[in-house]
ROVEX-149227 format. One record per residue (C-alpha): residue in one letter; residue number from 1; x, y, z. Coordinates in steps of 0.02 Angstrom, whole numbers, plus 50000, padded with zeros to 5 digits. Example, Ala and Ser with C-alpha at 12.3 -4.5 7.8 and 13.67 -1.06 7.14 Angstrom:
REM ROVEX-149227
code  pos  x  y  z
A  1  50615  49775  50390
S  2  50684  49947  50357
***
This chain:
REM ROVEX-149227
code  pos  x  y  z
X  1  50761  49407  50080
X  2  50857  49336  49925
X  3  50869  49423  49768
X  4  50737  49369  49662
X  5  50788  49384  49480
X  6  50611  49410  49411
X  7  50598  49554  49546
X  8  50786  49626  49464
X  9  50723  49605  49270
X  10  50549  49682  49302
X  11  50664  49854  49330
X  12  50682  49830  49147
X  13  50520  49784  49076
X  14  50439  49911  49186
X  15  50522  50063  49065
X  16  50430  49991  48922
X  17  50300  50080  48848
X  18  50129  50020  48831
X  19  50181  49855  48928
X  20  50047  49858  49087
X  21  50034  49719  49214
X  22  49918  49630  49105
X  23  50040  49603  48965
X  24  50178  49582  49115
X  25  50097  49445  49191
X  26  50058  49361  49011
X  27  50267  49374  48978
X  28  50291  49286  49160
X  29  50165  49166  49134
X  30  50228  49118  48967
X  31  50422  49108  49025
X  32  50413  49070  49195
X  33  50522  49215  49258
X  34  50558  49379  49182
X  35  50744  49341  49178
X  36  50709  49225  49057
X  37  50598  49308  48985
X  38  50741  49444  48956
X  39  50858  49342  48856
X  40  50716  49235  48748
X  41  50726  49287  48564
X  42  50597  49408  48480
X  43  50514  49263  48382
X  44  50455  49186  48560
X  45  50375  49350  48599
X  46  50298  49367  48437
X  47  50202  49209  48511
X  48  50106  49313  48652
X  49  50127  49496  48601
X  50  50076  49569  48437
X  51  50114  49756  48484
X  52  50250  49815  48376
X  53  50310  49950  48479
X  54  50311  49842  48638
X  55  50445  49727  48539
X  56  50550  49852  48440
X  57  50564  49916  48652
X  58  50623  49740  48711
X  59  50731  49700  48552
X  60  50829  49883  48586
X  61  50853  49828  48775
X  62  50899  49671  48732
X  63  51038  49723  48588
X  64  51107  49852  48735
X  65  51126  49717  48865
X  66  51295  49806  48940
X  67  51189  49956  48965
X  68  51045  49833  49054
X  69  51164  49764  49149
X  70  51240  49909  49208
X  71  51057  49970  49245
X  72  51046  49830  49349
X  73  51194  49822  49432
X  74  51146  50015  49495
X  75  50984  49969  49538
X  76  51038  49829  49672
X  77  51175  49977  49732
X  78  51029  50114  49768
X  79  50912  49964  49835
X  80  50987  49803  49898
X  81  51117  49888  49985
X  82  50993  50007  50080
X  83  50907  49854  50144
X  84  50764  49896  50035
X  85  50676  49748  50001
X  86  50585  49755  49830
X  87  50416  49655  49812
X  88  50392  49629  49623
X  89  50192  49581  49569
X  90  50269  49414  49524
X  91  50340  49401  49701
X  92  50303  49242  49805
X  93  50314  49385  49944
X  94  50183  49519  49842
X  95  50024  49544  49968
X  96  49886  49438  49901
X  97  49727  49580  49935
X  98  49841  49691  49825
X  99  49845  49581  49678
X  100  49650  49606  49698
X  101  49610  49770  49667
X  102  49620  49899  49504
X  103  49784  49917  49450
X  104  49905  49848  49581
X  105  50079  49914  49595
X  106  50207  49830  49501
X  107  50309  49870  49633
X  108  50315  49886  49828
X  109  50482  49943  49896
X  110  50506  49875  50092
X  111  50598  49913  50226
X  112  50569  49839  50378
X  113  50489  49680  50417
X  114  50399  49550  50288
X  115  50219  49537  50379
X  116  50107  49545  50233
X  117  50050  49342  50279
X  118  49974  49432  50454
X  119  49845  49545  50357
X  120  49708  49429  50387
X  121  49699  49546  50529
X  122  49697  49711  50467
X  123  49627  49871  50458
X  124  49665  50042  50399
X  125  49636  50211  50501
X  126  49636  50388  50406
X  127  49594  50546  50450
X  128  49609  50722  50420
X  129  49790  50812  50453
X  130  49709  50941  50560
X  131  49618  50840  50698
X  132  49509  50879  50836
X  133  49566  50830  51014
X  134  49429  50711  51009
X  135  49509  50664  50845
X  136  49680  50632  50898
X  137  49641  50536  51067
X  138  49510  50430  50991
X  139  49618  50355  50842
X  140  49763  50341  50962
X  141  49645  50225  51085
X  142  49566  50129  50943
X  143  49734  50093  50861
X  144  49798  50033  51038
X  145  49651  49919  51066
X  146  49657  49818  50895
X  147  49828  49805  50907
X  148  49824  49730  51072
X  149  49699  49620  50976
X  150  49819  49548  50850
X  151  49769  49678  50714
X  152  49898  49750  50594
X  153  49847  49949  50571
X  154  49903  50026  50428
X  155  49899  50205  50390
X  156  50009  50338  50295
X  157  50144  50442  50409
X  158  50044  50594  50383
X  159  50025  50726  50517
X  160  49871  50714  50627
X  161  49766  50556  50613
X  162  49892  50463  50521
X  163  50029  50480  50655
X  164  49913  50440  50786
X  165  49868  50276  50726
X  166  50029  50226  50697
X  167  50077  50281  50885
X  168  49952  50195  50975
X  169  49975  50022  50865
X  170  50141  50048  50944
X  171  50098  50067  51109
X  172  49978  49916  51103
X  173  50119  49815  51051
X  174  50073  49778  50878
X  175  50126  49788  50693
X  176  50089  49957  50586
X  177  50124  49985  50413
X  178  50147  50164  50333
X  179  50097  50162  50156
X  180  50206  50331  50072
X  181  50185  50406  49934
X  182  50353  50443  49889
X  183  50513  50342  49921
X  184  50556  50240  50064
X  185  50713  50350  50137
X  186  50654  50528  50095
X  187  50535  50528  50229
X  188  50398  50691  50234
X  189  50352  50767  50352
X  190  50523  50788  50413
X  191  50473  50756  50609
X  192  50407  50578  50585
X  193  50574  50518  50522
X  194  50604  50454  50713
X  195  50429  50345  50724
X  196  50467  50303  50567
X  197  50633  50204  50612
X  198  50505  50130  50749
X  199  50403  50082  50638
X  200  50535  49978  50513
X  201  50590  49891  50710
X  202  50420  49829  50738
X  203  50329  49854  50569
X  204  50355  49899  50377
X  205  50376  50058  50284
X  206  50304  50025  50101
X  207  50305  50117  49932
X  208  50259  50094  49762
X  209  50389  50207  49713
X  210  50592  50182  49727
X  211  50677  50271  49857
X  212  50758  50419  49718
X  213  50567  50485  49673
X  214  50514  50632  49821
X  215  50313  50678  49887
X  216  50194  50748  49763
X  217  50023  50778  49736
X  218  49977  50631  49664
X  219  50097  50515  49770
X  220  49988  50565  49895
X  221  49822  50523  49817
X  222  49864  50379  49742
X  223  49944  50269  49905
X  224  49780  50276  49979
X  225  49715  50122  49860
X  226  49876  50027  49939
X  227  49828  50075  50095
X  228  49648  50031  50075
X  229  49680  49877  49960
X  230  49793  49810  50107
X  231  49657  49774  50245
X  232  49503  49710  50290
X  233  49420  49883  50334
X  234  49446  50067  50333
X  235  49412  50167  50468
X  236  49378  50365  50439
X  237  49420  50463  50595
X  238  49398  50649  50546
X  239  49374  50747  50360
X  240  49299  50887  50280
X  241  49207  50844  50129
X  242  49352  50911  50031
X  243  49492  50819  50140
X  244  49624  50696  50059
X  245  49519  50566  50172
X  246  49389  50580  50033
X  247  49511  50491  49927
X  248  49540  50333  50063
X  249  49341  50314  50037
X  250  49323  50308  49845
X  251  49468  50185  49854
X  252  49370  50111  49980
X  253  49220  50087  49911
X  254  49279  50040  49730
X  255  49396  49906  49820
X  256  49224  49839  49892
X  257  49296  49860  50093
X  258  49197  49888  50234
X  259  49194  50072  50296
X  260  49204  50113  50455
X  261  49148  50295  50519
X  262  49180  50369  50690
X  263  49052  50459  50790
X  264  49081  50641  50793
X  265  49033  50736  50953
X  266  49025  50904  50893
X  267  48934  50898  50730
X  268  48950  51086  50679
X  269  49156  51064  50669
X  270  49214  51042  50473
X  271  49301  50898  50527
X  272  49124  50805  50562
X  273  49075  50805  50375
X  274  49142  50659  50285
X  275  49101  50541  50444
X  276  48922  50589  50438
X  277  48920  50591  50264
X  278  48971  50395  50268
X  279  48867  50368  50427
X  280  48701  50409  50325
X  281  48751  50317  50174
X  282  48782  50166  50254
X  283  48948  50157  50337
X  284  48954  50071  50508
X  285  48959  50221  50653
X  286  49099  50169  50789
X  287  49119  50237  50963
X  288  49260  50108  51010
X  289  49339  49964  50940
X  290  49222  49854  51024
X  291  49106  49923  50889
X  292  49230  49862  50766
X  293  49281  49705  50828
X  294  49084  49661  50843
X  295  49031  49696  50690
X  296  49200  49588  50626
X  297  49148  49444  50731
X  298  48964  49461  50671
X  299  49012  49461  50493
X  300  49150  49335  50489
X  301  49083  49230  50381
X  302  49012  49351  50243
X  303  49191  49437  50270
X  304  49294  49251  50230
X  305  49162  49223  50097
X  306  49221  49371  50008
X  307  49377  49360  50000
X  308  49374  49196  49913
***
């Protein structure tokens, strides 16, 4: 993928205070590219932004352009040549469900393959680190079956569910993404960074953040509205009520997606909470992914409707 020079500038606007994606995309639609953008005088911006401190910010970068360009030339160093592939929101490339959804990432750092144009055919598969057998062997299946049925699963590396969905869209020959919530090359937990390098051959590791910035607590939280805002559907495997699952279902639901809910079989294990939880409010109860692809066929038309 070329270097796209609105993708390069962004670096820059994106350490400017008070300048959101809303502003962002008003400067790129005004412009044309953020490039250009860059080197415009102050008295064009004056046109479209009336924040002060937003243009004292650009008129410093822009009277330190050695510095930006140095900034710059570093940034392609620790990126480019790592075969990271940086998706800028002004990106012909950017996924279009993601532009949809409360507050988008500015940024998605790639590496791997560019099969955002195939999530059509989607669906994401979360669960609780701490699985039951039942757990584990069902998401494993499930993930196998869509695959085989052209679906791309997407999920986050973690241990447990997470790692088994990615596994068995493997072994049914089909594309996974693992959303992270850290960078691209650091990857946690330690043990996955094998599947991982699988998953870059045959799929896409994605972040919002650049490959320098390690896991945290809210990393963690906050890549499940990428992972949800990706696909189609969400499908929750296992969870306590209290399980970082919870947060793949508010994103869920606020996103407007269509929840999925496995069936537990032992509905006195922690684990069987969230599920049933969704299952009475409304969530569609799944034995198999005929269950899923059904109720996908069924709805296809309020589904397309939707989107548009």
């Amino acid at each position: 993928m070329e270097i796209d020079g609105s993708d390069l500038y962004l670096f820059l606007f994106k350490g400017i205070q008070g300048l959101g994606i809303k502003k962002l995309q008003k400067i790129y639609n005004y412009f044309g590219n953020l490039e250009y953008a860059f080197n415009s005088s102050i008295e064009e911006y004056n046109k479209i932004i009336k924040d002060e401190k937003i243009l004292n910010q650009i008129r410093e970068k822009q009277n330190n352009k050695d510095v930006a360009k140095k900034e710059i030339d570093n940034y392609i160093k620790n990126i480019y040549y790592k075969d990271i592939k940086p998706i800028s929101f002004f990106n012909k490339n950017y996924p279009i469900p993601l532009k949809k959804i409360k507050n988008p990432p500015i940024y998605l750092y790639l590496k791997g393959n560019l099969i955002f144009n195939e999530l059509k055919k989607s669906i994401s598969i979360i669960g609780t680190c701490n699985p039951s057998f039942y757990g584990h062997t069902k998401t494993r299946s499930i993930a196998k079956s869509l695959a085989e049925m052209g679906y791309v699963i997407v999920s986050g590396l973690a241990r447990g569910i997470d790692i088994e969905a990615h596994l068995g869209a493997l072994e049914g020959g089909g594309k996974t993404i693992a959303v992270l919530g850290h960078g691209v090359e650091g990857i946690y937990p330690k043990e996955h960074s094998e599947l991982a390098q699988e998953i870059i051959r045959e799929g896409a590791l994605i972040s919002e953040y650049n490959n320098n910035e390690k896991m945290n607590k809210f990393g963690l939280i906050n890549r499940n509205r990428v992972i949800s805002g990706l696909t189609q559907a969400s499908l929750i495997i296992e969870g306590s009520l209290k399980s970082g699952t919870s947060h793949e279902v508010r994103f869920a639901k606020e996103q407007k997606k269509i929840i999925f809910a496995l069936k537990p079989i032992d509905y006195n294990r922690k684990v069987s909470e969230l599920p049933l939880k969704l299952i009475d409010e409304g969530a569609i109860e799944v034995e198999s992914p005929q269950d899923i692809i059904d109720y996908l066929n069924l709805h296809k038309d309020k589904i397309e409707k939707k989107k548009t």
